[in-house]
TIMI-589738 format. One record per residue (C-alpha): x, z, y; residue in one letter. Coordinates in steps of 0.02 Angstrom, whole numbers, plus 50000, padded with zeros to 5 digits. Layout:
<r><east>X</east><up>Z</up><north>Y</north><code>A</code></r>
...
//
This chain:
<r><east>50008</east><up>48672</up><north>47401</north><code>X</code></r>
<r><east>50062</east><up>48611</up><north>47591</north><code>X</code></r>
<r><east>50185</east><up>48477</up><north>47574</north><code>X</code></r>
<r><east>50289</east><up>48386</up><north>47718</north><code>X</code></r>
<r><east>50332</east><up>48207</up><north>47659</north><code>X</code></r>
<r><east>50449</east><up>48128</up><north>47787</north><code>X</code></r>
<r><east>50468</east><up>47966</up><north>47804</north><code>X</code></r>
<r><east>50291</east><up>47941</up><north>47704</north><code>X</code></r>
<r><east>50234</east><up>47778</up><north>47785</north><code>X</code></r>
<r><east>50375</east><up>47691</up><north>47711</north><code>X</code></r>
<r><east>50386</east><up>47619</up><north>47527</north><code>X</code></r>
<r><east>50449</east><up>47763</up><north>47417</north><code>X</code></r>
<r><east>50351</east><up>47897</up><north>47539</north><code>X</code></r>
<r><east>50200</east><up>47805</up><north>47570</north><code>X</code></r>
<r><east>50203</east><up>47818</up><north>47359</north><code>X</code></r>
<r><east>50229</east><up>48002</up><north>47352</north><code>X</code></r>
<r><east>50132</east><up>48049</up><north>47494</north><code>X</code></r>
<r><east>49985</east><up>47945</up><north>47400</north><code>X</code></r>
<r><east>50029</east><up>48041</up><north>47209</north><code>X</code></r>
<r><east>50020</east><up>48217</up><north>47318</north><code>X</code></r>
<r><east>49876</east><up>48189</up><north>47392</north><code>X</code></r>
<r><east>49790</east><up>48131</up><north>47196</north><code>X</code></r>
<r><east>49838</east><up>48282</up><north>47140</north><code>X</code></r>
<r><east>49745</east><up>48395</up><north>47288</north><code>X</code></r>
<r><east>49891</east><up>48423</up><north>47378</north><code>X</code></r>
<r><east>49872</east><up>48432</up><north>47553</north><code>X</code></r>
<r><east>50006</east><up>48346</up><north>47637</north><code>X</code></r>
<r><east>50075</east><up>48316</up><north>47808</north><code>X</code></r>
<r><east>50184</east><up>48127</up><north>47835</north><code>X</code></r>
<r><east>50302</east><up>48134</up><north>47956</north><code>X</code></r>
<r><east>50370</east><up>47962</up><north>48019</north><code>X</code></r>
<r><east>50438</east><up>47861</up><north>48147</north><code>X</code></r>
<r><east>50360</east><up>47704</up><north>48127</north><code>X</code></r>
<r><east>50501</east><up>47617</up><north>48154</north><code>X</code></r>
<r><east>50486</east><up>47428</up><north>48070</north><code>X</code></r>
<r><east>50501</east><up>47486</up><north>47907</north><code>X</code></r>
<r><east>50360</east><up>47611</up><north>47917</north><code>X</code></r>
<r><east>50195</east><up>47560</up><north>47902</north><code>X</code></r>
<r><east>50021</east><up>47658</up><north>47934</north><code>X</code></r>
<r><east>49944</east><up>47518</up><north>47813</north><code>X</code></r>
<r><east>50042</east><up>47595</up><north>47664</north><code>X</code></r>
<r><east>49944</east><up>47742</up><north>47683</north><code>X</code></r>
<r><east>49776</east><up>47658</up><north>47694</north><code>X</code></r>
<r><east>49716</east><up>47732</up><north>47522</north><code>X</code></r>
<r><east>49734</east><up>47915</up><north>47603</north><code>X</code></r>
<r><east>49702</east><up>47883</up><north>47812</north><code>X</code></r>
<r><east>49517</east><up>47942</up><north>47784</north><code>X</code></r>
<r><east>49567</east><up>48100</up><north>47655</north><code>X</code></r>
<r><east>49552</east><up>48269</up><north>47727</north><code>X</code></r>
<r><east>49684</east><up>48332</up><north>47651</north><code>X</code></r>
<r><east>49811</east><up>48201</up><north>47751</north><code>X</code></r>
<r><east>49862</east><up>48226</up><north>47911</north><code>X</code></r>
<r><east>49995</east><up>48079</up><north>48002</north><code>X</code></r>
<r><east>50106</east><up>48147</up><north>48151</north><code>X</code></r>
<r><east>50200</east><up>48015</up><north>48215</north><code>X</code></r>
<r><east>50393</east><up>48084</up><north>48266</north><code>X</code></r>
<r><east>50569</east><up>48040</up><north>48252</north><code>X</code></r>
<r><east>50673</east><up>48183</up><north>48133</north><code>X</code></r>
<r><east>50774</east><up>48190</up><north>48256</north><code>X</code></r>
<r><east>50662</east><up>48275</up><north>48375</north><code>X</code></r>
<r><east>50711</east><up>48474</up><north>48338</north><code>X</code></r>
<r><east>50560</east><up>48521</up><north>48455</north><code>X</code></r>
<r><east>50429</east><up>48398</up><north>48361</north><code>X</code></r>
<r><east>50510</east><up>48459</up><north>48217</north><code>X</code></r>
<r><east>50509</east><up>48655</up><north>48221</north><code>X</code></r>
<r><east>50328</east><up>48630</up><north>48283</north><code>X</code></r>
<r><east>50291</east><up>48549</up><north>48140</north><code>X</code></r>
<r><east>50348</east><up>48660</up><north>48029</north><code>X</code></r>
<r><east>50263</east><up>48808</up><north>48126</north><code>X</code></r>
<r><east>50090</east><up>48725</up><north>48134</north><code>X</code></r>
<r><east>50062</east><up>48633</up><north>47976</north><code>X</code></r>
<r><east>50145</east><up>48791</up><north>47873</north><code>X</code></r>
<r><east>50229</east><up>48691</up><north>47727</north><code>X</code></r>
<r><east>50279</east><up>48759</up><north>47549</north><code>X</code></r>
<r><east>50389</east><up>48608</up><north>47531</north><code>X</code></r>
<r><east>50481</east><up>48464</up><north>47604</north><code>X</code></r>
<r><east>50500</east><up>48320</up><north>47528</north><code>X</code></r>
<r><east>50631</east><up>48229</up><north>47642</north><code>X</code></r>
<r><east>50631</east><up>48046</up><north>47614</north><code>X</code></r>
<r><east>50655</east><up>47984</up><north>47802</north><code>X</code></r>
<r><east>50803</east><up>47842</up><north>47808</north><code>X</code></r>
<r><east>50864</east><up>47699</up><north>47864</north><code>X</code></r>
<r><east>50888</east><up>47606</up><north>47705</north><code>X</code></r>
<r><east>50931</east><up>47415</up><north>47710</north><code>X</code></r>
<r><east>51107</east><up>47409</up><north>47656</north><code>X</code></r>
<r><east>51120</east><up>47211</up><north>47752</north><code>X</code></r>
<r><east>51054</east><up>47310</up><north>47934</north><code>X</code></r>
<r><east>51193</east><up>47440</up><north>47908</north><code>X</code></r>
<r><east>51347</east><up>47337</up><north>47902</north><code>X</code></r>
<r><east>51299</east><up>47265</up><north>48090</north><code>X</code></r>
<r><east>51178</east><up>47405</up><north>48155</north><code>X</code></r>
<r><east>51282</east><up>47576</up><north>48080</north><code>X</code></r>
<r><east>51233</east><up>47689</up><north>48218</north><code>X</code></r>
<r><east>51037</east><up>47686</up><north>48157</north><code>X</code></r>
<r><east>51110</east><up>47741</up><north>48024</north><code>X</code></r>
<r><east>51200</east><up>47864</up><north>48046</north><code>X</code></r>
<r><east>51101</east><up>47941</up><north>48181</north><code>X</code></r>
<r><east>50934</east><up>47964</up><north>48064</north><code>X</code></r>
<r><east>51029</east><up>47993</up><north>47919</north><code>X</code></r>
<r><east>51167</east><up>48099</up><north>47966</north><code>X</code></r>
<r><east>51106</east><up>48180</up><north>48120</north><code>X</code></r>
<r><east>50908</east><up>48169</up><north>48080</north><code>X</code></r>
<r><east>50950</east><up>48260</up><north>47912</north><code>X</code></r>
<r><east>51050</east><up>48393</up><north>47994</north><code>X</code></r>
<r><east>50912</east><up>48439</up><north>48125</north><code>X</code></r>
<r><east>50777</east><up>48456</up><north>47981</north><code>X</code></r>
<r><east>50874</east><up>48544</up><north>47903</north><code>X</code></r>
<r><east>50904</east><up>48654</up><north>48052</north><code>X</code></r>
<r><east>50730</east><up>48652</up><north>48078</north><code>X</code></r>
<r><east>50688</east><up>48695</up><north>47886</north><code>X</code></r>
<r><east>50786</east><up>48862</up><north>47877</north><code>X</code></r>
<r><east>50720</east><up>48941</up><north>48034</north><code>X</code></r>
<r><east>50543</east><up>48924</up><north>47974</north><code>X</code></r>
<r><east>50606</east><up>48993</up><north>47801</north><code>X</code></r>
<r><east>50708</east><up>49121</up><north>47872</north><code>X</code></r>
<r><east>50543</east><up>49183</up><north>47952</north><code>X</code></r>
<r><east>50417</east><up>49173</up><north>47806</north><code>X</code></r>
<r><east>50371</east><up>49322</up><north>47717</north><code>X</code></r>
<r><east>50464</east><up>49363</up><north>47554</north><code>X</code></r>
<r><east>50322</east><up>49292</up><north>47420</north><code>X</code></r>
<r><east>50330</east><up>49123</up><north>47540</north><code>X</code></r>
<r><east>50498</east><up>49110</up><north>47567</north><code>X</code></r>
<r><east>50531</east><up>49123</up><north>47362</north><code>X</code></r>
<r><east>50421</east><up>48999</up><north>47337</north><code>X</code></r>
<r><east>50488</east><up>48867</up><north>47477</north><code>X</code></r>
<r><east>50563</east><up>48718</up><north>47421</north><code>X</code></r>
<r><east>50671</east><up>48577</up><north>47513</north><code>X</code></r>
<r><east>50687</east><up>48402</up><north>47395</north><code>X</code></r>
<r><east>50823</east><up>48293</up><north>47508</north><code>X</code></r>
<r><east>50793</east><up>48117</up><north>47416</north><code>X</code></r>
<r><east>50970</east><up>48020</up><north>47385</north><code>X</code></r>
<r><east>51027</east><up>47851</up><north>47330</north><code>X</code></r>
<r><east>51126</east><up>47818</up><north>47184</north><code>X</code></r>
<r><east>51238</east><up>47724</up><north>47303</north><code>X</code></r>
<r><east>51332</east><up>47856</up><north>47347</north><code>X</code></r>
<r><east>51428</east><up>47844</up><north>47210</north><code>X</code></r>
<r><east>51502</east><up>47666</up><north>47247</north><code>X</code></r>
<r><east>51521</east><up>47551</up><north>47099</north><code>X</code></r>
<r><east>51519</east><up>47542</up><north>46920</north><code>X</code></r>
<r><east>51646</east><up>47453</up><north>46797</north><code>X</code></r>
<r><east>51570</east><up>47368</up><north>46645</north><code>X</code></r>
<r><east>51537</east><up>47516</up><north>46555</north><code>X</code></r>
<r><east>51468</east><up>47682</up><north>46598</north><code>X</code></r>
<r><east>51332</east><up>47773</up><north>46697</north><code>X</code></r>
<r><east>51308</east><up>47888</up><north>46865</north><code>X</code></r>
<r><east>51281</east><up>48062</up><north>46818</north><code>X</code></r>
<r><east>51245</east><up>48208</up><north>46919</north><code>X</code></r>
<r><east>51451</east><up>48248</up><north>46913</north><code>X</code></r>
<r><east>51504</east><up>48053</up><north>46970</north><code>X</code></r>
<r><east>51618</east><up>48086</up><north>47124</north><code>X</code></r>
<r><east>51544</east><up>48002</up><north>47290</north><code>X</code></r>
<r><east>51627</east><up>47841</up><north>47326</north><code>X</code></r>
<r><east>51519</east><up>47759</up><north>47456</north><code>X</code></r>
<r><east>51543</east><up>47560</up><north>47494</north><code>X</code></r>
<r><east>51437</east><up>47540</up><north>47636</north><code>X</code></r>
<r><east>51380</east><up>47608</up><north>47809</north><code>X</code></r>
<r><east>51215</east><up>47642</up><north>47710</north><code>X</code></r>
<r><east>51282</east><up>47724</up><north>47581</north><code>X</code></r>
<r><east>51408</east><up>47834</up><north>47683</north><code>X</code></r>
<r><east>51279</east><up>47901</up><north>47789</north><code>X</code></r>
<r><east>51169</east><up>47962</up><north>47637</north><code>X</code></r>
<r><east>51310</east><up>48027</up><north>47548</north><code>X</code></r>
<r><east>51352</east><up>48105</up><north>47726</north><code>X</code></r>
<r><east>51180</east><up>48199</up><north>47720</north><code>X</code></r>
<r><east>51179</east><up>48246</up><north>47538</north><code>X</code></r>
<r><east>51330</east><up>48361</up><north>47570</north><code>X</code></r>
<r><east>51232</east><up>48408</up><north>47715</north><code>X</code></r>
<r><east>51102</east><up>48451</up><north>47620</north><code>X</code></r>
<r><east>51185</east><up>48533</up><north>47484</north><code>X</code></r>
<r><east>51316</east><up>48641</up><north>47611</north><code>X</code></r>
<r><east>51140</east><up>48715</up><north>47689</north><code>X</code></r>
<r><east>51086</east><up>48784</up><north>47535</north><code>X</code></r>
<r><east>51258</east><up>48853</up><north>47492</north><code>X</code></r>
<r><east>51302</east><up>48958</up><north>47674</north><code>X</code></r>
<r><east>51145</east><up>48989</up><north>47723</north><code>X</code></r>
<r><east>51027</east><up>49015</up><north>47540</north><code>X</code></r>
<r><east>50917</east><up>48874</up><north>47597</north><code>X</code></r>
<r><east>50818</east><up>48833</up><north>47426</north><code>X</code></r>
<r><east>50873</east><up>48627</up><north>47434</north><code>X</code></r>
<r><east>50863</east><up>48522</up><north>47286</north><code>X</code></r>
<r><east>50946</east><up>48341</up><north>47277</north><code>X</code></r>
<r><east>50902</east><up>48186</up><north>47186</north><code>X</code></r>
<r><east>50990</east><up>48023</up><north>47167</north><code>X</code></r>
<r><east>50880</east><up>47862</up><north>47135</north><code>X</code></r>
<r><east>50921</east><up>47690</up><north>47082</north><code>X</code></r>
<r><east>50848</east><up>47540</up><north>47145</north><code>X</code></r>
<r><east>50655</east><up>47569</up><north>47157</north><code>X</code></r>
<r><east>50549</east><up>47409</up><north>47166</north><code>X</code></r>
<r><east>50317</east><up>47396</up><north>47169</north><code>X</code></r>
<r><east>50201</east><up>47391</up><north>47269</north><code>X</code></r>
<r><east>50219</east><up>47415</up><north>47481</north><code>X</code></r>
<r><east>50387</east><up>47375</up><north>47485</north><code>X</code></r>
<r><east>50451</east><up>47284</up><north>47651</north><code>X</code></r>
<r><east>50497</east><up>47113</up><north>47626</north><code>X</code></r>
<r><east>50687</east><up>47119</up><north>47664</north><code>X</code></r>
<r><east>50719</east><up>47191</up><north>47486</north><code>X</code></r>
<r><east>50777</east><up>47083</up><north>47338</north><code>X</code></r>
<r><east>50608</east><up>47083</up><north>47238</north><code>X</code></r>
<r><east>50486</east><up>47061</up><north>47387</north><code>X</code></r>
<r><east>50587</east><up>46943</up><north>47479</north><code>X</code></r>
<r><east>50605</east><up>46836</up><north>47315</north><code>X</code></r>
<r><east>50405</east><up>46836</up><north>47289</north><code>X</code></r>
<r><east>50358</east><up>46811</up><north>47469</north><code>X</code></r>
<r><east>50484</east><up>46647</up><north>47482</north><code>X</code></r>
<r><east>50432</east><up>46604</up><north>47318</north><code>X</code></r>
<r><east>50256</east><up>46587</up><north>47363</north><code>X</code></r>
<r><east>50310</east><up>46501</up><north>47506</north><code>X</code></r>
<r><east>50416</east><up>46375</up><north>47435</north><code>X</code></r>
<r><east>50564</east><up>46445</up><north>47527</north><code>X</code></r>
<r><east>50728</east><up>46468</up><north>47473</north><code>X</code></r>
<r><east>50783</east><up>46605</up><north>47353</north><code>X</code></r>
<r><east>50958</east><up>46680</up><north>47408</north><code>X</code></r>
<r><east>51041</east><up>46748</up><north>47274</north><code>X</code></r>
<r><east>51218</east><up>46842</up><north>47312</north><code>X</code></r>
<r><east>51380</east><up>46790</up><north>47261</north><code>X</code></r>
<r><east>51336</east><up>46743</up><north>47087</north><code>X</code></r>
<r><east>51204</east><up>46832</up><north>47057</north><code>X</code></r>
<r><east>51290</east><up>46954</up><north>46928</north><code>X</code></r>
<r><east>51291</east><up>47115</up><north>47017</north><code>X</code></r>
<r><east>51186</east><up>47241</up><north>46910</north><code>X</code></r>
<r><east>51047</east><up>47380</up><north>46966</north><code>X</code></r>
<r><east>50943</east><up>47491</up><north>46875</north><code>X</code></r>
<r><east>50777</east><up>47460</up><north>46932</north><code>X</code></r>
<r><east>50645</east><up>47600</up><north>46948</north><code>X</code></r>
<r><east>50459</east><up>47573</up><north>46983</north><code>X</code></r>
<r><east>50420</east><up>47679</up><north>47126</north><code>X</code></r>
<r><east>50264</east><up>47761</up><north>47054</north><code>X</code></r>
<r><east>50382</east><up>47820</up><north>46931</north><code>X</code></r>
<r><east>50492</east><up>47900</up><north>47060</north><code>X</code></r>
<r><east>50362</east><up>47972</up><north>47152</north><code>X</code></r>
<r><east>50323</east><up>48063</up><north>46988</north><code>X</code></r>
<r><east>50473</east><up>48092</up><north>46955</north><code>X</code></r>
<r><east>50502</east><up>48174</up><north>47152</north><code>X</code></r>
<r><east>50364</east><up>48276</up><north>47130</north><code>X</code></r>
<r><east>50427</east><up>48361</up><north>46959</north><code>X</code></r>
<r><east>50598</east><up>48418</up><north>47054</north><code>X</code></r>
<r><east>50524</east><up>48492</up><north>47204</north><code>X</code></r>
<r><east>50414</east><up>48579</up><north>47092</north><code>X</code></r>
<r><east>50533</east><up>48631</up><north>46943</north><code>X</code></r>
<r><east>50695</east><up>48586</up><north>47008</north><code>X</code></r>
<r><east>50841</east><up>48727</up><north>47005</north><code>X</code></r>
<r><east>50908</east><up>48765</up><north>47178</north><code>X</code></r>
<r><east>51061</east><up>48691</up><north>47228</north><code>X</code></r>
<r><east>51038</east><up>48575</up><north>47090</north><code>X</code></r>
<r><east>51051</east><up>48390</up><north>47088</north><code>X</code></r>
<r><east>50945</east><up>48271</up><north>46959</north><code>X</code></r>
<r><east>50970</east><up>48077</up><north>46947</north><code>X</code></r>
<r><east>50808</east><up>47963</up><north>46939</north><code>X</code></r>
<r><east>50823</east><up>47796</up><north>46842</north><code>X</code></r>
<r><east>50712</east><up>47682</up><north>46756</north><code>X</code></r>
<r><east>50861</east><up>47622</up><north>46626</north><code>X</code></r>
<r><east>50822</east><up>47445</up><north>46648</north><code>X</code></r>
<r><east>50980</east><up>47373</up><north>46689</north><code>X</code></r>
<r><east>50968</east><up>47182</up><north>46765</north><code>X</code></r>
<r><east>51082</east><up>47079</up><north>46835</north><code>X</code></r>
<r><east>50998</east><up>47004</up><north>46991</north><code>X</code></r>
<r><east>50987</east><up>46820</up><north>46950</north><code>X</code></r>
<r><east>50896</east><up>46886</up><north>46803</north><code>X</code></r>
<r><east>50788</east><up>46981</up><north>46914</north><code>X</code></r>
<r><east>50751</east><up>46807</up><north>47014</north><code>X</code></r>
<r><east>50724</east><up>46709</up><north>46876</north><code>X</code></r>
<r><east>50590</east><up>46824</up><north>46795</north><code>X</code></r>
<r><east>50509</east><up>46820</up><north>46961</north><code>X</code></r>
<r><east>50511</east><up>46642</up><north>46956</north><code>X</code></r>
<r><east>50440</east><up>46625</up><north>46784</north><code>X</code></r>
<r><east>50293</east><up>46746</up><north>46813</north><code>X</code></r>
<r><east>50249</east><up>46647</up><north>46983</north><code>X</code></r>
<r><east>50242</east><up>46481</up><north>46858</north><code>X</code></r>
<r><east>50128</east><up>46590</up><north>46771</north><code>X</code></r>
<r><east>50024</east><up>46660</up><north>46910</north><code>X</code></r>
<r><east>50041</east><up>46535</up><north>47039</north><code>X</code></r>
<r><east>50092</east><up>46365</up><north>46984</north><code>X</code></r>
<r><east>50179</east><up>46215</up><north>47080</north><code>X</code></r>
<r><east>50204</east><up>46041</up><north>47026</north><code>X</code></r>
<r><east>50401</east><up>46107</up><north>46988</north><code>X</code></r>
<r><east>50492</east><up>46273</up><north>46930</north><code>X</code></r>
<r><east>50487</east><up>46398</up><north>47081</north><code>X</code></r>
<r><east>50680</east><up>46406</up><north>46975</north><code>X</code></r>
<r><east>50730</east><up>46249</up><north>47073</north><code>X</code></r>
<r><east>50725</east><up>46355</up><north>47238</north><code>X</code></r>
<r><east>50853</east><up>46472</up><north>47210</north><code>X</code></r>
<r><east>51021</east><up>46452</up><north>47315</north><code>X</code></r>
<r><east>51190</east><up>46525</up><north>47305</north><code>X</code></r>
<r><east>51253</east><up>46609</up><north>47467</north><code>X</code></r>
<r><east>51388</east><up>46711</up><north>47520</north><code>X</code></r>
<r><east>51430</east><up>46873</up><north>47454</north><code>X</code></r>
<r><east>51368</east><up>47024</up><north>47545</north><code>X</code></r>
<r><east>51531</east><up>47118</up><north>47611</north><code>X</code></r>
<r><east>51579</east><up>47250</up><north>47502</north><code>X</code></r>
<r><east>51416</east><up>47211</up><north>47368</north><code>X</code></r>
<r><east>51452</east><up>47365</up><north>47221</north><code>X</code></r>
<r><east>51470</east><up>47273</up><north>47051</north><code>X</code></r>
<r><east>51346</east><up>47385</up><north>46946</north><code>X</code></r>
<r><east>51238</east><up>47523</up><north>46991</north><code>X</code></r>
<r><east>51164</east><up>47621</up><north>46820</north><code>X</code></r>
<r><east>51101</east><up>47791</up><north>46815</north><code>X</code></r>
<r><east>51090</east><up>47927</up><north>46684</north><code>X</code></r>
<r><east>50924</east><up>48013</up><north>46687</north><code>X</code></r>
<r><east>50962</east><up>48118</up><north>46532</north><code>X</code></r>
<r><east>50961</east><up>48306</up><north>46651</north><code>X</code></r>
<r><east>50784</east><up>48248</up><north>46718</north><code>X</code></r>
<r><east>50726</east><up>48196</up><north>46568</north><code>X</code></r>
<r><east>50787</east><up>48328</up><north>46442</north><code>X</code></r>
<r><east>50772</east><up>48475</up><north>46575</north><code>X</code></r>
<r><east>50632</east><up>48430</up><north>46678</north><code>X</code></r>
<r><east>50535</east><up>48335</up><north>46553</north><code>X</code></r>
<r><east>50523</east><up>48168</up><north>46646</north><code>X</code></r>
<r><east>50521</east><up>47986</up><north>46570</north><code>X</code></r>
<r><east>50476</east><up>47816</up><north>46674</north><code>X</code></r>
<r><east>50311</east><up>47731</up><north>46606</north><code>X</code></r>
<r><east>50353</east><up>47561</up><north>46672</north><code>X</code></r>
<r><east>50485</east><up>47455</up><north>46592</north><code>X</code></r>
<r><east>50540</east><up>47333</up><north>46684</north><code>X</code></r>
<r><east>50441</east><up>47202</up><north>46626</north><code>X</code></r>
<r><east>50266</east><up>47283</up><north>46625</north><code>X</code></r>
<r><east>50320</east><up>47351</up><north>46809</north><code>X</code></r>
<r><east>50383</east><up>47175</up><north>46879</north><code>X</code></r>
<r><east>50231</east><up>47086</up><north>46840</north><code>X</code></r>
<r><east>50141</east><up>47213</up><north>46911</north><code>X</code></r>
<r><east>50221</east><up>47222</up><north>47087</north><code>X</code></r>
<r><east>50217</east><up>47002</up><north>47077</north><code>X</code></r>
<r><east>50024</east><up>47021</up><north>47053</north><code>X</code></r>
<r><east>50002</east><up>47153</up><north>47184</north><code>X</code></r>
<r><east>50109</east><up>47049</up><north>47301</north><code>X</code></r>
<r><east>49990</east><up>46898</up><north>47277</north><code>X</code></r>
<r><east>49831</east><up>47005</up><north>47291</north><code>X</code></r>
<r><east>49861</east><up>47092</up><north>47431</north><code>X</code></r>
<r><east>49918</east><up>46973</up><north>47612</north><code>X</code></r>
<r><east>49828</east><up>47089</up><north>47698</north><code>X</code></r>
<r><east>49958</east><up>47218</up><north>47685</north><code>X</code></r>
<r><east>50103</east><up>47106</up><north>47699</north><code>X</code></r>
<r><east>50061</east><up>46941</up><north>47803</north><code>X</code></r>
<r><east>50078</east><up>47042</up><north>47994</north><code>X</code></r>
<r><east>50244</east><up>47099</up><north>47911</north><code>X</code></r>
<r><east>50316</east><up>46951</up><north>47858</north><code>X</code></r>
<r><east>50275</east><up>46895</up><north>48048</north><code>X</code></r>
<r><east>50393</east><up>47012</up><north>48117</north><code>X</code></r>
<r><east>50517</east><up>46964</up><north>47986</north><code>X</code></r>
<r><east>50530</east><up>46807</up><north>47889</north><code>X</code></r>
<r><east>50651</east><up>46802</up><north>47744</north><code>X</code></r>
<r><east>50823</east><up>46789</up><north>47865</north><code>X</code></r>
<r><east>50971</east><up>46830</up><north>47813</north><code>X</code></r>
<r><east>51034</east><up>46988</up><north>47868</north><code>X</code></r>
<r><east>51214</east><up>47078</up><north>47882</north><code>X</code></r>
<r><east>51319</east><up>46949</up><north>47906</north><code>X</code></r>
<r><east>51463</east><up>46977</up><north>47993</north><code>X</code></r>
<r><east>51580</east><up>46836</up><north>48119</north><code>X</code></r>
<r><east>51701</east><up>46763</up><north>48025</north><code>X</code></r>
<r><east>51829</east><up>46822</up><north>48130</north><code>X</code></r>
<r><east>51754</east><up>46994</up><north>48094</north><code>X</code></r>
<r><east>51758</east><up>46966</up><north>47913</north><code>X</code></r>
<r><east>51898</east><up>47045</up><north>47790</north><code>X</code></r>
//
């Protein structure tokens, strides 16, 4: 099995490229590099045979159809994004350009080398686009995402990925490209950049930096370890149904100050200061247009596919606090380039 992972030096990739490549896959990453991406998150795999690392922008049609034409692939596993919902609401155009445009052009790129593969190969040839379960905007009190919720994207983020799921999901429909879609909620573990909720809570915990909590810290997610997920990716590229699109959740609903606060009380565990790493957690203002609740229903990939997460979310979060305070090596030069700031925040005469 040849699989393309884009996007596989970042934190979910770098996690599915790494699960491929255990199960004798071989595997090609595709990724920009851009600050996000990291060729440390594939240090478990650099020296494997079956890995190969071409650095290249999606964008690219000619790095891409060459890619495609040299490496041969029986799948794509497309996870290449910009993904930081606080970057989107002042930098959009990344956004849209790799998620909107980069999608369409490997897409583009996809069905020409399908359209060209001999019948046995071209059955078999899979394209997984990998989704957020933003796209469909915000949950009331009650309820879950399903595979029918209509989009209702807040965000730049979040438009731009819904943007490239129809994408995605109009290829396979005109043209018979063999695409399968999955929506994920919030993943959290191991190599995951430090401008993300968990991370950045850990890192300025250890630190003895404050803890910025949005709002009031009530907004809900359903967090998902990412080893799950990459599991869980791998199961609907292989067994998916065309045209078909599966939601990915861990069902561990938490509302974020939660989330801190168990942070907090495994660093007293792990790493203890004369007081509560509690006392460092601070209020601040509301991201713009922050969705209430995220909370997916898994029951199609579970009951169809088989699937069911192995972390809850306590076994996983003490896992990914211990790996954070293991391993500086991986994240010290990256908390150089970016040290806990506050992102997205918009003038306040640009503010609504």
């Amino acid at each position: 099995m040849r699989v393309i992972v884009t996007g596989g030096a970042g934190f979910i990739g770098s996690a599915v490229v790494r699960h491929l490549i255990g199960k004798g896959y071989e595997v090609l990453t595709i990724d920009k590099l851009t600050y996000a991406g990291s060729l440390t998150s594939l240090a478990a795999v650099k020296d494997d045979p079956r890995h190969r690392f071409l650095k290249a922008d999606i964008c690219d049609r000619a790095a891409m159809q060459e890619a495609f034409e040299t490496f041969k692939p029986d799948r794509v596993m497309h996870l290449a994004a910009e993904s930081h919902v606080d970057r989107s609401i002042t930098g959009a155009r990344d956004f849209v350009e790799t998620n909107v445009l980069g999608s369409f052009t490997l897409l583009e790129a996809a069905r020409h080398y399908w359209n060209d593969l001999e019948q046995e190969r071209k059955e078999r040839f899979r394209f997984l686009h990998v989704s957020t379960d933003e796209v469909y905007g915000s949950l009331g009190d009650e309820g879950l995402f399903t595979e029918e919720t209509p989009y209702d994207p807040s965000s730049p983020y979040s438009a731009s990925k819904a943007a490239s799921d129809h994408l995605a999901k109009a290829w396979a429909r005109t043209y018979g490209l063999p695409v399968v879609v999955s929506n994920c909620s919030n993943n959290y573990g191991p190599y995951h950049f430090p401008e993300k909720l968990i991370p950045l809570v850990i890192l300025n915990a250890l630190h003895g930096k404050p803890l910025p909590v949005y709002g009031n810290g009530a907004n809900v997610r359903d967090w998902l370890y990412v080893e799950d997920h990459a599991r869980a990716l791998d199961l609907i590229a292989e067994r998916g149904r065309i045209g078909e699109t599966y939601n990915v959740g861990g069902r561990n609903e938490r509302r974020n100050i939660d989330v801190v606060t168990r942070i907090c009380g495994l660093m007293d565990d792990l790493h203890p200061k004369a007081a509560s790493h509690a006392d460092l957690i601070t209020y601040v203002t509301d991201r713009p247009g922050h969705d209430a609740r995220y909370a997916i229903d898994a029951t199609k990939l579970e009951t169809e596919l088989g699937w069911t997460a192995m972390e809850t979310f306590e076994s996983g979060i003490e896992k990914t606090v211990k790996w954070y305070l293991e391993n500086e090596w991986w994240w010290g030069p990256l908390r150089e380039g970016y040290d806990g700031r506050r992102l997205g925040l918009l003038a306040q005469t640009g503010a609504k």
